[in-house]
N, C-alpha and C positions, 0 to 999 in steps of 0.2 A: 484245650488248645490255647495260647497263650498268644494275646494279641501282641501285632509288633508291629508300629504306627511309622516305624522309620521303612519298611518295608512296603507297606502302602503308599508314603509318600513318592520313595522314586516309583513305584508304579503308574500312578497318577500325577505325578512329575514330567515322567516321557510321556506320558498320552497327552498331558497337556499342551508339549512342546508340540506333537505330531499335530494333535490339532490345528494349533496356531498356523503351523508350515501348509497345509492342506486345502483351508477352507477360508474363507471370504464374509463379510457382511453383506445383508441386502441393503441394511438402515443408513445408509450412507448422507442424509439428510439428517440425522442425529450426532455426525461425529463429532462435530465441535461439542455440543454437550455432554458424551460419552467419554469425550479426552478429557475434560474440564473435570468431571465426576471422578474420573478415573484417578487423574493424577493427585488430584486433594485427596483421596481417601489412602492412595500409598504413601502418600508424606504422613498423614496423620497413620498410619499402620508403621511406618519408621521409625518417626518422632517416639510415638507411645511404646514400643520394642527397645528402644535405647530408656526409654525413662523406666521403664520398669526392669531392665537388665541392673539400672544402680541400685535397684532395694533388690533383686532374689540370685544377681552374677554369683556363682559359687558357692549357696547359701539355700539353695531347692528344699532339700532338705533337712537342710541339721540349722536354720537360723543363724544369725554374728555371732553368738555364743556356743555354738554348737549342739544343740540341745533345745530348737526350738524353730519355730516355723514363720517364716514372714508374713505379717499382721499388719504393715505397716504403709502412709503412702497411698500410692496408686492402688495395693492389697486392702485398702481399709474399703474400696468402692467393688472391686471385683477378683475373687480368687484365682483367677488366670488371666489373667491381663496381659502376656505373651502371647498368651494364643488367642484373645480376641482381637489384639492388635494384628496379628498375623493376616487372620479373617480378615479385617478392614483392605491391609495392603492386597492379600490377594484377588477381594472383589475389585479393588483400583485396578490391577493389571486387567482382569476379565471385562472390566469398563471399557480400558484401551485397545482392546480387540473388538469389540462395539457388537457383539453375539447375546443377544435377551438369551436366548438358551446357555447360551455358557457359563452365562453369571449365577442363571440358576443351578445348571447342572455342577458345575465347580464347586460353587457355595454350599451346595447340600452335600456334594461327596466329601468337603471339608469340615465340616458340622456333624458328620455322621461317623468319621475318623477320630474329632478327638473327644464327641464323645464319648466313645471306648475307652479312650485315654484319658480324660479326666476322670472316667469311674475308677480306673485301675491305680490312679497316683492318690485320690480320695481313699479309697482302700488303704494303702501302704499307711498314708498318714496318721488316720483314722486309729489302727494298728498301733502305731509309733505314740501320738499322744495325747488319744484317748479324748478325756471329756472336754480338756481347752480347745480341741480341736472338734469336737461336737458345734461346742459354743459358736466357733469360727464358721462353722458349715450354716448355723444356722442366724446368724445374723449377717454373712456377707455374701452378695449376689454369685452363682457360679460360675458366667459366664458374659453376660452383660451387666455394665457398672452402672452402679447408684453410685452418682457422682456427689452427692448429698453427703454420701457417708466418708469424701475424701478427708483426710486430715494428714499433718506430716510431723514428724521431729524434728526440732532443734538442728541434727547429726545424726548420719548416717555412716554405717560405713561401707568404704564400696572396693570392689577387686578388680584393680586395672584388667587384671589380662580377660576376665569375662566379659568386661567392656569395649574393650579392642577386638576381641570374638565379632560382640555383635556390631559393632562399627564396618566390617568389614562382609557381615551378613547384608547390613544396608547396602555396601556396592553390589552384590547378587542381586540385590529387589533395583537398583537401577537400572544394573544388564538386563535384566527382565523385559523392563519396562522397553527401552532399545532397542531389545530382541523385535518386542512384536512391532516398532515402529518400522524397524529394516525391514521385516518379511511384508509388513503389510504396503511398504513403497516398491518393495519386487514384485507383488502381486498389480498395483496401480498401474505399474510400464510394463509389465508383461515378462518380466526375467524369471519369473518365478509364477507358474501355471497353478490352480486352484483347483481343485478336485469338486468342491463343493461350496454352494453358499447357503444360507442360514439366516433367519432373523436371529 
């Protein structure tokens, strides 16, 4: 059976949404912390999504030459650095909802999706090219960066339009973030009733 992560995601996309609409925190003495927490870790899950969009926008798989894999950068500390910046912004949004169970339980159904998906694009690669890509598997972290091992070129080069992509992905992680501020000030005055509360 053939995993398919964009499939999973809007599933746990709208159950996330439904959540948020439904339920309430108890921790209400935590939220200034929880907002604080929250909102640093989506800018730094942004920030880090745009920086590593100019080394791999267009270039996943085949490299600036086409015929080769990105090594470079941000890539010299961690081989998915999309998706652990993703991870960062979306435990900030789960912050902003101020739910200990959500952050965990998000976190690990996010953690548990890609890695399916890292095995599966590891594979392909692996496949494509071979021993330089061994090498890369095994001197660069898979998921969490050794920032030790950052280094950069000179010049890079980079593809407007997959950067205006993800430029525009960052307004979604803002909507996001607004979203749970609006429902969670409808649940504060009472316009919007709570099914349930939660630490």
């Amino acid at each position: 059976m053939r995993f398919d992560r964009m499939f999973w995601q809007w599933i746990f996309g709208i159950a996330f949404v439904g959540w948020i609409i439904v339920s309430t925190p108890k921790l209400d003495n935590f939220s200034i912390l929880f907002n604080i927490i929250g909102l640093i870790l989506l800018f730094i899950g942004i920030i880090g999504r745009i920086y590593s969009t100019l080394y791999i926008g267009g270039m996943k798989n085949e490299g600036s030459d086409g015929n080769s894999f990105i090594d470079d950068g941000i890539y010299k500390a961690c081989r998915n650095p999309l998706y652990f910046f993703s991870f960062l912004g979306l435990i900030g949004l789960l912050f902003l909802k101020g739910q200990i169970c959500f952050i965990f339980i998000g976190g690990g159904l996010f953690l548990l999706v890609y890695h399916f998906t890292i095995l599966k694009e590891e594979a392909f690669l692996r496949d494509k090219f071979g021993k330089s890509y061994e090498k890369f598997l095994s001197e660069v972290p898979r998921f969490f960066p050794n920032f030790s091992k950052f280094s950069y070129k000179e010049r890079i080069e980079i593809r407007p339009f997959f950067l205006h992509k993800e430029l525009k992905r960052a307004i979604v992680w803002i909507i996001a973030a607004f979203f749970i501020y609006i429902v969670s000030y409808f649940h504060s005055v009472g316009i919007l009733p709570a099914l349930v509360s939660v630490y």
